[in-house]
mmCIF file of the N, C-alpha and C atoms, coordinates in Angstrom:
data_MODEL
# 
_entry.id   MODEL 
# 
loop_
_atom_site.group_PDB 
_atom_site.id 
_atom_site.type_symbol 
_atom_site.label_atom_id 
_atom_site.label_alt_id 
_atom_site.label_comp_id 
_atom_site.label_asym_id 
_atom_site.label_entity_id 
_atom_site.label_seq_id 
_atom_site.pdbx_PDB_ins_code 
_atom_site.Cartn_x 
_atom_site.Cartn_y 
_atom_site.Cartn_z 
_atom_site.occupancy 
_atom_site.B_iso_or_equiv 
_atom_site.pdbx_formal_charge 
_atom_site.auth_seq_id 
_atom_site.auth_comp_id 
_atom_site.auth_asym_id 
_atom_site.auth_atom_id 
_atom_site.pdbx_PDB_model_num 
ATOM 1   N N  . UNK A 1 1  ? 2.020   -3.131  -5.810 1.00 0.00 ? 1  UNK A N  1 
ATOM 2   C CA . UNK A 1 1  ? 1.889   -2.985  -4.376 1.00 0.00 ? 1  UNK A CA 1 
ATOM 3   C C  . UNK A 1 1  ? 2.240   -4.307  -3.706 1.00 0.00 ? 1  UNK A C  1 
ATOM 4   N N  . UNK A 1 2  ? 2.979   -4.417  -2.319 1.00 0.00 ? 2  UNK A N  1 
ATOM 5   C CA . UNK A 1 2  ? 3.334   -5.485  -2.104 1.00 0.00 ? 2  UNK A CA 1 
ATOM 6   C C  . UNK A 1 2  ? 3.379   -5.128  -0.417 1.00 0.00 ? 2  UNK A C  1 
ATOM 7   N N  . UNK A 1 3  ? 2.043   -5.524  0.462  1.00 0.00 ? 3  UNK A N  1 
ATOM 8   C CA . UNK A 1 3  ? 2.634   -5.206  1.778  1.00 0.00 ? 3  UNK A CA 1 
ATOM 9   C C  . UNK A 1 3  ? 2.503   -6.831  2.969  1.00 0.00 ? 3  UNK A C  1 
ATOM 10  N N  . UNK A 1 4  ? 2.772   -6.080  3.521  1.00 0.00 ? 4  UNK A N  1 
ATOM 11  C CA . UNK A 1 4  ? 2.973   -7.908  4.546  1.00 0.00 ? 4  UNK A CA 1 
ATOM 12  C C  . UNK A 1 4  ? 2.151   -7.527  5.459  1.00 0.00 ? 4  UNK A C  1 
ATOM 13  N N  . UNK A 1 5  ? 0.849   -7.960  6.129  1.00 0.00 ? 5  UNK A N  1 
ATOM 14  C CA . UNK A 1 5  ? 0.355   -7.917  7.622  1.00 0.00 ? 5  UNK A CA 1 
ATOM 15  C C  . UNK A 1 5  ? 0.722   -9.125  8.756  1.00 0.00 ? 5  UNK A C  1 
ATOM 16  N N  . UNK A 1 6  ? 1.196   -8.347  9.612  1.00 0.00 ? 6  UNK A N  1 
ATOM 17  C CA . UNK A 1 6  ? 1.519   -9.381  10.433 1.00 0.00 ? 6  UNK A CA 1 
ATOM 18  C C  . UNK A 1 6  ? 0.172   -9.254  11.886 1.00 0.00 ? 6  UNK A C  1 
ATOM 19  N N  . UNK A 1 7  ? -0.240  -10.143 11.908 1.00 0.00 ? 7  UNK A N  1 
ATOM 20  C CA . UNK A 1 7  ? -1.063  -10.498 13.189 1.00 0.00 ? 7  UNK A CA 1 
ATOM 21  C C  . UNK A 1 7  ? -0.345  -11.160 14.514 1.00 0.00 ? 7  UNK A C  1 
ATOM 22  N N  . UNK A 1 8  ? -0.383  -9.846  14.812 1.00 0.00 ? 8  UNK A N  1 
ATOM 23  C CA . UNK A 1 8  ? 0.740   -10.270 16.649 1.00 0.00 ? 8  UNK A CA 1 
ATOM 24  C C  . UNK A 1 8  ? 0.183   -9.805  17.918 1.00 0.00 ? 8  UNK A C  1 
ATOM 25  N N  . UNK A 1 9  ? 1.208   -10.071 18.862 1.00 0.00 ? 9  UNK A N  1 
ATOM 26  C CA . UNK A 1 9  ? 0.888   -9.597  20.024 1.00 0.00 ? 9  UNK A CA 1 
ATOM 27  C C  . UNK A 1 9  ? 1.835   -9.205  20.386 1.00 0.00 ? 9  UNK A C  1 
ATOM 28  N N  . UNK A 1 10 ? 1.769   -8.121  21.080 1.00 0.00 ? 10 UNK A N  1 
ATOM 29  C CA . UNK A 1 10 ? 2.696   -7.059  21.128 1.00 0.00 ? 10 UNK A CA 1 
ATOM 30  C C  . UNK A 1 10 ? 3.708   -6.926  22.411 1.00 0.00 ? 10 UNK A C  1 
ATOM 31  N N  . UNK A 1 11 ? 3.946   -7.923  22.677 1.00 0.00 ? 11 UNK A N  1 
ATOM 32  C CA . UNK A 1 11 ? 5.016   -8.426  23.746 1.00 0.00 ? 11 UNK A CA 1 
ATOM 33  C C  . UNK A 1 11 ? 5.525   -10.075 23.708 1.00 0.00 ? 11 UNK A C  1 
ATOM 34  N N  . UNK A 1 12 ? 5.024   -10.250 21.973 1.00 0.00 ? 12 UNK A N  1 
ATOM 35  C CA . UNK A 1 12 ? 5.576   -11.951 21.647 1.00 0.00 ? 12 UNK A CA 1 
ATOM 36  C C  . UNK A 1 12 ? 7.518   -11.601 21.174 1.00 0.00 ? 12 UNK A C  1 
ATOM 37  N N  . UNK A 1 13 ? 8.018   -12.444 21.478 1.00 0.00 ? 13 UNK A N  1 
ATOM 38  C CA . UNK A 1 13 ? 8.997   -12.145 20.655 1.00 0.00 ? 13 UNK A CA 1 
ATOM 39  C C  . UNK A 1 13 ? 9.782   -12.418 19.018 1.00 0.00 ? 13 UNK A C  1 
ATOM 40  N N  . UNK A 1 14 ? 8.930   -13.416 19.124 1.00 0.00 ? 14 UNK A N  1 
ATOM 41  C CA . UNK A 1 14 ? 8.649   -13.559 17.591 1.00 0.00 ? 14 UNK A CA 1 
ATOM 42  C C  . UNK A 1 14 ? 7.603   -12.648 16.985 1.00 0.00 ? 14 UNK A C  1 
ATOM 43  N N  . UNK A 1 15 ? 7.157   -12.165 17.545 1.00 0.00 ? 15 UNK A N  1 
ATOM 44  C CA . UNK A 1 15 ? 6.223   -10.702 16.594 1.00 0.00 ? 15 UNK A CA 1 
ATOM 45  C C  . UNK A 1 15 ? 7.245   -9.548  16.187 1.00 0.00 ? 15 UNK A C  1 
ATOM 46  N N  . UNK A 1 16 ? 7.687   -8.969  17.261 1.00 0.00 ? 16 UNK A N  1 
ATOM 47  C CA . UNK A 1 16 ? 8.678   -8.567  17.627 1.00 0.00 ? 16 UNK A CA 1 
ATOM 48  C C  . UNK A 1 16 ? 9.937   -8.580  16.270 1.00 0.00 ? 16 UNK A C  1 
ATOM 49  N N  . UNK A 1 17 ? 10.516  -9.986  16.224 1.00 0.00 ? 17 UNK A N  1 
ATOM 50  C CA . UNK A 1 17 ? 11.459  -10.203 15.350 1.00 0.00 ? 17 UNK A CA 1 
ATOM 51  C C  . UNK A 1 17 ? 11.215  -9.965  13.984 1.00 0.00 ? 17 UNK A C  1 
ATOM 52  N N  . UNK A 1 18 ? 9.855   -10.697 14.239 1.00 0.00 ? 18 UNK A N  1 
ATOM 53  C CA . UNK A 1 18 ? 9.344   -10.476 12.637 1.00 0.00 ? 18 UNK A CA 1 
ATOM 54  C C  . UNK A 1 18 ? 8.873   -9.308  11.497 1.00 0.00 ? 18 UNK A C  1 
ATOM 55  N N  . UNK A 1 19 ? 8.573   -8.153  13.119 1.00 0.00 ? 19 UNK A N  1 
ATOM 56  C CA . UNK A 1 19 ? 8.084   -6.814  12.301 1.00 0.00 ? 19 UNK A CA 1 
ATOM 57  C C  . UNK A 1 19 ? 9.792   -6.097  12.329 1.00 0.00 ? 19 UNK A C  1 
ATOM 58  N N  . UNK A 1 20 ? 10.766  -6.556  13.159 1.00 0.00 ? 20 UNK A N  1 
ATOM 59  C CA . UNK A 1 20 ? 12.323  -5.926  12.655 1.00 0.00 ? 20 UNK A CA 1 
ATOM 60  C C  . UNK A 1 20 ? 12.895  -6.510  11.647 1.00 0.00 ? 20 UNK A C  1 
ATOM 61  N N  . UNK A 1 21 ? 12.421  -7.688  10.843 1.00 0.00 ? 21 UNK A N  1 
ATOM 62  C CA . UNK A 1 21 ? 13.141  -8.426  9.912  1.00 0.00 ? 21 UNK A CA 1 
ATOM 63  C C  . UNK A 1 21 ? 12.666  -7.754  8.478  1.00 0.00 ? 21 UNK A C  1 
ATOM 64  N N  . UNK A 1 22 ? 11.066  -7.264  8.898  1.00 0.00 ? 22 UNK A N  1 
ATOM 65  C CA . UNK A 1 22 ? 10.708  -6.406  7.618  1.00 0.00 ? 22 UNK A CA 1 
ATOM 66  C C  . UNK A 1 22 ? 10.878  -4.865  7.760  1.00 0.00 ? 22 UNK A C  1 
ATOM 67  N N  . UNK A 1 23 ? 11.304  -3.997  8.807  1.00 0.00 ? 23 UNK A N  1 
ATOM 68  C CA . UNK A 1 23 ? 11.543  -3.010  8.884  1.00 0.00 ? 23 UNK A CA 1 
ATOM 69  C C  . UNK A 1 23 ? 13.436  -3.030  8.734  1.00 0.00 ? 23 UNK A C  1 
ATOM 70  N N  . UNK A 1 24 ? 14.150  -3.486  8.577  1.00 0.00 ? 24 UNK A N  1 
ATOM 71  C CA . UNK A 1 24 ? 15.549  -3.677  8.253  1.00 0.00 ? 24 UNK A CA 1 
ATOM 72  C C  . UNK A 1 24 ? 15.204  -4.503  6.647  1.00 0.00 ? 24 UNK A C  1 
ATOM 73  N N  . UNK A 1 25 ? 14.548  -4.867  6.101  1.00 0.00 ? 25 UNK A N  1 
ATOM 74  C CA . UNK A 1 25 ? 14.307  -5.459  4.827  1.00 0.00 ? 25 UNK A CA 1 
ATOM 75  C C  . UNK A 1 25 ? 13.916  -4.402  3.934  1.00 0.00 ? 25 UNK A C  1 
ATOM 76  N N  . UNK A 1 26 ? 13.200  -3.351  4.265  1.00 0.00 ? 26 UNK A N  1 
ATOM 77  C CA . UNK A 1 26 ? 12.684  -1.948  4.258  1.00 0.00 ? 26 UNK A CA 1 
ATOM 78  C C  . UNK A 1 26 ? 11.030  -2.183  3.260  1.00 0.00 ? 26 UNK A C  1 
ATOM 79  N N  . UNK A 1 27 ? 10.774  -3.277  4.061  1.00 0.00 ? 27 UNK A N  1 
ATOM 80  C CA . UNK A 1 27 ? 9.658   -3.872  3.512  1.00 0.00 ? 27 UNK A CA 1 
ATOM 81  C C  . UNK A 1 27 ? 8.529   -3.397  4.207  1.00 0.00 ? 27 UNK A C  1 
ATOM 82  N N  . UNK A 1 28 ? 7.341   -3.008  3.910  1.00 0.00 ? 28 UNK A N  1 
ATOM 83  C CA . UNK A 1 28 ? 6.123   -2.275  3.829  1.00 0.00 ? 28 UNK A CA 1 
ATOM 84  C C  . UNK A 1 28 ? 5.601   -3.079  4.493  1.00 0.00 ? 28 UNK A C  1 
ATOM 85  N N  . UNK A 1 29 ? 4.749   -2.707  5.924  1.00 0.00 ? 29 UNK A N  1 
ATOM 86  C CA . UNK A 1 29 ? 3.870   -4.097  7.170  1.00 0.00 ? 29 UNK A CA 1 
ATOM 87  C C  . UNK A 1 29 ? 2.754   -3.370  7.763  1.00 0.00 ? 29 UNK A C  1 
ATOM 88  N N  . UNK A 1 30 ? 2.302   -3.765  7.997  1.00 0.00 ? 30 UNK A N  1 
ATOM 89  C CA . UNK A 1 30 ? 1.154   -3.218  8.776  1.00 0.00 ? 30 UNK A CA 1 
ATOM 90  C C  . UNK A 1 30 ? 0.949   -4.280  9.864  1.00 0.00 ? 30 UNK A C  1 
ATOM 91  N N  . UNK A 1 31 ? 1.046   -4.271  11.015 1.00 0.00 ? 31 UNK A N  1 
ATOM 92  C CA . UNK A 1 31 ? 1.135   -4.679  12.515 1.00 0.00 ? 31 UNK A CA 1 
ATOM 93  C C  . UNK A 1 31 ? -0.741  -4.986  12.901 1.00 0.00 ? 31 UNK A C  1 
ATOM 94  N N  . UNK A 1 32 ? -1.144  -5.890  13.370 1.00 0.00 ? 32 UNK A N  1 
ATOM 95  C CA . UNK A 1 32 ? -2.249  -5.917  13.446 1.00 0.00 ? 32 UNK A CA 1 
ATOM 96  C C  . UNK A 1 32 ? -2.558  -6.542  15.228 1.00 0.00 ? 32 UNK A C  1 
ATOM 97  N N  . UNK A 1 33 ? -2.322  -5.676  15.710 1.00 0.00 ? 33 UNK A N  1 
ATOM 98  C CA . UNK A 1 33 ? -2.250  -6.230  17.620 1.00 0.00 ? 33 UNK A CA 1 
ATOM 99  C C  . UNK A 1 33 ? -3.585  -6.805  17.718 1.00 0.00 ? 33 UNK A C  1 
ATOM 100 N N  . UNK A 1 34 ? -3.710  -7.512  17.943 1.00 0.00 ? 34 UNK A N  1 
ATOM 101 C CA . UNK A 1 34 ? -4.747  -8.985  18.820 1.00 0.00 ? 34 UNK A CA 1 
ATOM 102 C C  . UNK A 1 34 ? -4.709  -9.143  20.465 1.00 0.00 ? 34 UNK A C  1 
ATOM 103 N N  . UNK A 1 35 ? -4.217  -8.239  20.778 1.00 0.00 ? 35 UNK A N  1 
ATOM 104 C CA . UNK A 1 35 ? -3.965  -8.531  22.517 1.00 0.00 ? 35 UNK A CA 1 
ATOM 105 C C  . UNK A 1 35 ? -4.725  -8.268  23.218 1.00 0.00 ? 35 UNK A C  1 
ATOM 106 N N  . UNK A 1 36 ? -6.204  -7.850  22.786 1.00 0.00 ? 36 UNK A N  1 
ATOM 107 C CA . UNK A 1 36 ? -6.723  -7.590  23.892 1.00 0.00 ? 36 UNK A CA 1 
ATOM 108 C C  . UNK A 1 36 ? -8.286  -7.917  23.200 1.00 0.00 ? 36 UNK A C  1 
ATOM 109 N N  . UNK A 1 37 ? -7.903  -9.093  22.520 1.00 0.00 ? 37 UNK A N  1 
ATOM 110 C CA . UNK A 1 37 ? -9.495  -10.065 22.164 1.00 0.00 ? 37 UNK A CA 1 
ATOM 111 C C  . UNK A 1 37 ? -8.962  -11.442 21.856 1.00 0.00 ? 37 UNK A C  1 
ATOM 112 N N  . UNK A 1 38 ? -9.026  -12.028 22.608 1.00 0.00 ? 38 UNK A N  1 
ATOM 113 C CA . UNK A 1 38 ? -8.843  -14.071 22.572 1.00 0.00 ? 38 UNK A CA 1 
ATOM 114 C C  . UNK A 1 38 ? -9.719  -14.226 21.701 1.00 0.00 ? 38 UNK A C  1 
ATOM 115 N N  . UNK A 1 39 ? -11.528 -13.744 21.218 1.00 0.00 ? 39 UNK A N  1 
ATOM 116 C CA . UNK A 1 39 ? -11.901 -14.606 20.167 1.00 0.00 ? 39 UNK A CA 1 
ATOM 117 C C  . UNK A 1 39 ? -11.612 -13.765 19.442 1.00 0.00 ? 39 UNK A C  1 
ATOM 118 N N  . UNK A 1 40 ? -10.726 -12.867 18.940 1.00 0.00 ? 40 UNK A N  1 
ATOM 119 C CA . UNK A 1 40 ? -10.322 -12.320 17.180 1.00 0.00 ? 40 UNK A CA 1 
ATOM 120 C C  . UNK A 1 40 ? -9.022  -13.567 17.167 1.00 0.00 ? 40 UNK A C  1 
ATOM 121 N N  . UNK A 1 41 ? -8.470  -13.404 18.481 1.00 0.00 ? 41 UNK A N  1 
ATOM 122 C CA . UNK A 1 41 ? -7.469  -14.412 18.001 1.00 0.00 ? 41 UNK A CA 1 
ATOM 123 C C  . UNK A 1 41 ? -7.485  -15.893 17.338 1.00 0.00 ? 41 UNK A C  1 
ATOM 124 N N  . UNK A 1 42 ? -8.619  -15.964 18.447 1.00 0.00 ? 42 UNK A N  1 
ATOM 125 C CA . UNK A 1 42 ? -8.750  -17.582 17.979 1.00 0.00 ? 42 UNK A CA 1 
ATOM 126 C C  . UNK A 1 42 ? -9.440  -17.327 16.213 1.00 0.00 ? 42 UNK A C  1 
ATOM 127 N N  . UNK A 1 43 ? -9.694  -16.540 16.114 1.00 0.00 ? 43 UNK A N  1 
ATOM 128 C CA . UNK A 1 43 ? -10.515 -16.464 14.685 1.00 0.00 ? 43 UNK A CA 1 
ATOM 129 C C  . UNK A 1 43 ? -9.813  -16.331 13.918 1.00 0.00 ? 43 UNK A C  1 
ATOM 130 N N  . UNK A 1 44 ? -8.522  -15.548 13.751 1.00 0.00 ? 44 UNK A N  1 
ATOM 131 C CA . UNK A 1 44 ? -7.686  -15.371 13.137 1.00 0.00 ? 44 UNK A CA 1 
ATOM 132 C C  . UNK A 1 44 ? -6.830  -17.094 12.804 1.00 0.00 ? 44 UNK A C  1 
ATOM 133 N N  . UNK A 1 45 ? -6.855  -17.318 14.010 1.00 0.00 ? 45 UNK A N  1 
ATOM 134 C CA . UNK A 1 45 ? -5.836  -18.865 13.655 1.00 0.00 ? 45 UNK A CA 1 
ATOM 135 C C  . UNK A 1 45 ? -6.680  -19.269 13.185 1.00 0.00 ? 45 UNK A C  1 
ATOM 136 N N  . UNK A 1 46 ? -7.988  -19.484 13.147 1.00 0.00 ? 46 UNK A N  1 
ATOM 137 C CA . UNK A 1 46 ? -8.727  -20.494 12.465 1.00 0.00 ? 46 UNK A CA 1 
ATOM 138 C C  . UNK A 1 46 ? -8.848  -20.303 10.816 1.00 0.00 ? 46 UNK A C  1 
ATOM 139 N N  . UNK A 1 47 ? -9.073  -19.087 10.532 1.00 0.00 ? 47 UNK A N  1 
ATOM 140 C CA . UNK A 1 47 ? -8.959  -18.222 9.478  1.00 0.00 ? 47 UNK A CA 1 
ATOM 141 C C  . UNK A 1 47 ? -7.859  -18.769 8.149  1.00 0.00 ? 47 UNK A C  1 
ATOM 142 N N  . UNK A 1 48 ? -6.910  -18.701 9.239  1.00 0.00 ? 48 UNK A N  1 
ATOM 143 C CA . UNK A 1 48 ? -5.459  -19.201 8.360  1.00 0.00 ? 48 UNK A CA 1 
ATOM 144 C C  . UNK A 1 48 ? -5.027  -20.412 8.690  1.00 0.00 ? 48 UNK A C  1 
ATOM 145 N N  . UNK A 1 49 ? -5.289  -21.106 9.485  1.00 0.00 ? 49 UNK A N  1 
ATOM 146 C CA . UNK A 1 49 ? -5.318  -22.875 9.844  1.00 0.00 ? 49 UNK A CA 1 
ATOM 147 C C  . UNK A 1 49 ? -3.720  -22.088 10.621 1.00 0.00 ? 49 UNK A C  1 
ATOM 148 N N  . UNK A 1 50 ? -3.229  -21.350 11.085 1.00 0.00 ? 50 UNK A N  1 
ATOM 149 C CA . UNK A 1 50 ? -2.142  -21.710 11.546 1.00 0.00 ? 50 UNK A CA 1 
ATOM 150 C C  . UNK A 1 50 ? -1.972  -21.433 13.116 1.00 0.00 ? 50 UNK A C  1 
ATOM 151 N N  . UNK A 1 51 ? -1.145  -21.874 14.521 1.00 0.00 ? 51 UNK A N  1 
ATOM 152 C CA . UNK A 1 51 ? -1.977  -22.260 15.554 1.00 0.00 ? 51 UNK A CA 1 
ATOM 153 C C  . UNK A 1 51 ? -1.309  -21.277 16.402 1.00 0.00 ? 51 UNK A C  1 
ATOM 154 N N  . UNK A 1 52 ? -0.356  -20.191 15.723 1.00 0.00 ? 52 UNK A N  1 
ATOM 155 C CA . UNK A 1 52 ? 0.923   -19.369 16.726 1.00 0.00 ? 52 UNK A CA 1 
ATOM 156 C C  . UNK A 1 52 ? 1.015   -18.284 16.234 1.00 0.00 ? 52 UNK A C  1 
ATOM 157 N N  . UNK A 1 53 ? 1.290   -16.879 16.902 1.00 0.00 ? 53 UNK A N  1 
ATOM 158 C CA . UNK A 1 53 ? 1.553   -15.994 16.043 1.00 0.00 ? 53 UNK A CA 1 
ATOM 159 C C  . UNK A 1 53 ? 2.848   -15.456 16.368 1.00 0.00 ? 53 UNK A C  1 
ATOM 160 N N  . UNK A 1 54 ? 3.641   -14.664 15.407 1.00 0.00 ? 54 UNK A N  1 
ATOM 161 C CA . UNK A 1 54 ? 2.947   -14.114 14.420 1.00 0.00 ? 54 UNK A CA 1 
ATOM 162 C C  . UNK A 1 54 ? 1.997   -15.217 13.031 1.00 0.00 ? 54 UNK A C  1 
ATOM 163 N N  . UNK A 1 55 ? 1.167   -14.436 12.897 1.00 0.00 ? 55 UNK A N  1 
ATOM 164 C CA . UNK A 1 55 ? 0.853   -14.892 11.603 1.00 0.00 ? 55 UNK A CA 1 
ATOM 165 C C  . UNK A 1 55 ? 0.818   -13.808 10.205 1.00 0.00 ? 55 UNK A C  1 
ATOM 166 N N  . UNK A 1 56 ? 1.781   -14.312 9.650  1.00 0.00 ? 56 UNK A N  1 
ATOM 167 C CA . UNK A 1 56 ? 2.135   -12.902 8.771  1.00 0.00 ? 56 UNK A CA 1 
ATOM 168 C C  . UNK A 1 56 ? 1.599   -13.619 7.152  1.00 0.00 ? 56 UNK A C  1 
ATOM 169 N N  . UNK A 1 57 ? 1.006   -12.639 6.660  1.00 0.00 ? 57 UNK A N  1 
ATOM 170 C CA . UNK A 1 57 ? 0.369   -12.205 5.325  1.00 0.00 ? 57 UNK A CA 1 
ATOM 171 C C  . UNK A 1 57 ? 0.715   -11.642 4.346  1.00 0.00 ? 57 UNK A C  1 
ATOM 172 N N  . UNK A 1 58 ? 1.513   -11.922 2.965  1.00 0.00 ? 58 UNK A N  1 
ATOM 173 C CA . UNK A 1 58 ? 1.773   -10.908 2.053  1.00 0.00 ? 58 UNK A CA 1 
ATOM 174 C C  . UNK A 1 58 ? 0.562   -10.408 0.937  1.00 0.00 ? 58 UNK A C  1 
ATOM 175 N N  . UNK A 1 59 ? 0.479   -9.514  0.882  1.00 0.00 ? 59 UNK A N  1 
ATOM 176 C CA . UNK A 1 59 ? -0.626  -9.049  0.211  1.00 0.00 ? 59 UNK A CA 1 
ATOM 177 C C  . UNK A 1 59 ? 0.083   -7.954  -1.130 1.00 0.00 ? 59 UNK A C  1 
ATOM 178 N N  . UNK A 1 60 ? -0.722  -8.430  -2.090 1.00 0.00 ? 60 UNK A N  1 
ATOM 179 C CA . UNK A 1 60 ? 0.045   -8.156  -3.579 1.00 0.00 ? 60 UNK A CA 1 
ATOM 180 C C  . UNK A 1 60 ? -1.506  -7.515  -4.265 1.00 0.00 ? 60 UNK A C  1 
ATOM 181 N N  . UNK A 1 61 ? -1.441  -6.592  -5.483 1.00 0.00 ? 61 UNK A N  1 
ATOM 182 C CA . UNK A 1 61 ? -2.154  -6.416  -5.891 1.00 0.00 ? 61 UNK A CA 1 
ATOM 183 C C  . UNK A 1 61 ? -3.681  -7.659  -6.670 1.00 0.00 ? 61 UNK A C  1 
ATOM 184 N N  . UNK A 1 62 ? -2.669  -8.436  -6.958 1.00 0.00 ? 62 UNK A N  1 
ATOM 185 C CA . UNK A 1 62 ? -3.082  -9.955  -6.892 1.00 0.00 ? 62 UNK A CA 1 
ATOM 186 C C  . UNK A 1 62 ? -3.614  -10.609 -6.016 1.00 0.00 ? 62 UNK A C  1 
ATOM 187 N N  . UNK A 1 63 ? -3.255  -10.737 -5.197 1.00 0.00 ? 63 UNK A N  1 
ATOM 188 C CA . UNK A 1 63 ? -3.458  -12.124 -3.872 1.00 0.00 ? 63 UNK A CA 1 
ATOM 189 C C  . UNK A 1 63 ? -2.897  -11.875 -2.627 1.00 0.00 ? 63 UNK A C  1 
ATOM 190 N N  . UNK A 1 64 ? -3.903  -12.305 -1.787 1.00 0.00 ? 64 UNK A N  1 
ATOM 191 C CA . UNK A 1 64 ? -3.410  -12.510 -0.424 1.00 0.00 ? 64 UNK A CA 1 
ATOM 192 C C  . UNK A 1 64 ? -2.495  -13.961 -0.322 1.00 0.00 ? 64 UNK A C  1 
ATOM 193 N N  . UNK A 1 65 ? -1.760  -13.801 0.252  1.00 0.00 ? 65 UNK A N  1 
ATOM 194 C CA . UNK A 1 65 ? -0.931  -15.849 0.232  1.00 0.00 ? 65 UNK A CA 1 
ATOM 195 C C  . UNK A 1 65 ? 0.121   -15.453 1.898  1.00 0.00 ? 65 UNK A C  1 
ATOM 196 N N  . UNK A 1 66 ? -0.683  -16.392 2.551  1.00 0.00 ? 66 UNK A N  1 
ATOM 197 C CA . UNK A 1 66 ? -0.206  -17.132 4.256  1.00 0.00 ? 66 UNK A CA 1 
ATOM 198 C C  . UNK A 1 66 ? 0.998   -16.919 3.904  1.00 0.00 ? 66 UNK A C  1 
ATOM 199 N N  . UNK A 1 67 ? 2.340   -16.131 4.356  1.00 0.00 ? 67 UNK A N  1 
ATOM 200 C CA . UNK A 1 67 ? 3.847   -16.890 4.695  1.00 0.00 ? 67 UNK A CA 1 
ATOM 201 C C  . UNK A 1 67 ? 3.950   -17.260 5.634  1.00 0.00 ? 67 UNK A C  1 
ATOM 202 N N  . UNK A 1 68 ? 2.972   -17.623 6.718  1.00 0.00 ? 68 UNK A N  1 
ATOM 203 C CA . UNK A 1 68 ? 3.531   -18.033 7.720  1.00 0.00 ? 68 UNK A CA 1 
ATOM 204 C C  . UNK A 1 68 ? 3.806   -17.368 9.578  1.00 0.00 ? 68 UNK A C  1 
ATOM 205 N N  . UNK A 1 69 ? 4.642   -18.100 10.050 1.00 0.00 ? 69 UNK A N  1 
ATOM 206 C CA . UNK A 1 69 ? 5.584   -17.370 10.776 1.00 0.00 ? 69 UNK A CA 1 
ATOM 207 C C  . UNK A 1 69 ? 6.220   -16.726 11.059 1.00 0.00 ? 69 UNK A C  1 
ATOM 208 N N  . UNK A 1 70 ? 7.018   -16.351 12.008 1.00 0.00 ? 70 UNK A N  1 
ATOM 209 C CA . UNK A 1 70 ? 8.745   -15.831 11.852 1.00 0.00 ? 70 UNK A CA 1 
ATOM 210 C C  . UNK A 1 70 ? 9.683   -16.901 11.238 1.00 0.00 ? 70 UNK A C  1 
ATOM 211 N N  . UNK A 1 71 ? 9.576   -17.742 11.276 1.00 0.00 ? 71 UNK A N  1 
ATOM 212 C CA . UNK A 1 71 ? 11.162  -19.024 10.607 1.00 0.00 ? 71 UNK A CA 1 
ATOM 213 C C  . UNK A 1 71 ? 10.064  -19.105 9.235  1.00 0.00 ? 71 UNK A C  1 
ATOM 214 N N  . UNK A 1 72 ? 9.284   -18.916 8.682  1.00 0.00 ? 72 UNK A N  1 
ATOM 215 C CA . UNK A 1 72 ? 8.745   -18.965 7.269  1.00 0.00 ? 72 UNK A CA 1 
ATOM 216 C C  . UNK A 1 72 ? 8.933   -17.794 7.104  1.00 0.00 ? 72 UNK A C  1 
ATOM 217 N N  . UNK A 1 73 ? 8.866   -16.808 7.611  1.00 0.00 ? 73 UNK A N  1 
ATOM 218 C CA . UNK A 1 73 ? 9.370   -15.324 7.339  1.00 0.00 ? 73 UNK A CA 1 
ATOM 219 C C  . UNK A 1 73 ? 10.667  -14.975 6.881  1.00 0.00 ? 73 UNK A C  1 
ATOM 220 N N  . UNK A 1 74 ? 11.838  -15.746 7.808  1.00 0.00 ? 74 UNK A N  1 
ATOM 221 C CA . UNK A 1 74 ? 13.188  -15.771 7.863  1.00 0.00 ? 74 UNK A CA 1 
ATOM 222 C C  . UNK A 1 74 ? 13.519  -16.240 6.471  1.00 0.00 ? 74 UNK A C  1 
ATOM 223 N N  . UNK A 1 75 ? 12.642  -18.011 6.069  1.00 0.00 ? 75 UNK A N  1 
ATOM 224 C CA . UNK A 1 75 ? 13.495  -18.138 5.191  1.00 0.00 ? 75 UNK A CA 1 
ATOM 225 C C  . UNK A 1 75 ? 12.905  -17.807 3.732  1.00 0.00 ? 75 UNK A C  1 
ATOM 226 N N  . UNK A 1 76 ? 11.710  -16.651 3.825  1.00 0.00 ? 76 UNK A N  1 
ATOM 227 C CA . UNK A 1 76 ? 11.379  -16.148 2.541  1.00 0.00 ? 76 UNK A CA 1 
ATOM 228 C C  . UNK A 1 76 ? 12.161  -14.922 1.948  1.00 0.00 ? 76 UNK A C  1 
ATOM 229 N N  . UNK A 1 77 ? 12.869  -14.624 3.055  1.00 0.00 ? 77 UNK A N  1 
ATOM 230 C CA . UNK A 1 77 ? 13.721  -12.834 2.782  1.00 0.00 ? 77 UNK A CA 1 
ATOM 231 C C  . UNK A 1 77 ? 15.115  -13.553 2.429  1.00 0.00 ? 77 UNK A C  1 
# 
């Protein structure tokens, strides 16, 4: 099993890019909208130390492991 969550907001455009880079990749995501709670958000960045979203997640039968961004997204595909 191998899926990616991305934590966005749903009028970013890097969310945006990032859930078309894995839907043209034909890669498995699950979209996780944050837009309408500032403290899930802020919890979320804190969560993953990272300060922008998207913040996207690959999740493996194994392990959860941070990729990042969209440009850490870009240059993992």
């Amino acid at each position: 099993m191998e899926i990616y969550l991305v934590y966005g907001i749903s009028d970013c455009p890097a969310c945006l890019h990032a859930q078309g880079m894995l839907m043209d990749s034909n890669i498995e995501y699950v979209f996780i909208n944050t837009d309408f709670s500032a403290t899930y958000r802020t919890a979320i960045k804190d969560e993953f130390e990272w300060k922008s979203f998207p913040i996207i997640v690959k999740v493996t039968t194994e392990e959860e492991e941070l990729v990042g961004g969209y440009d850490e997204l870009c240059c993992m595909l």
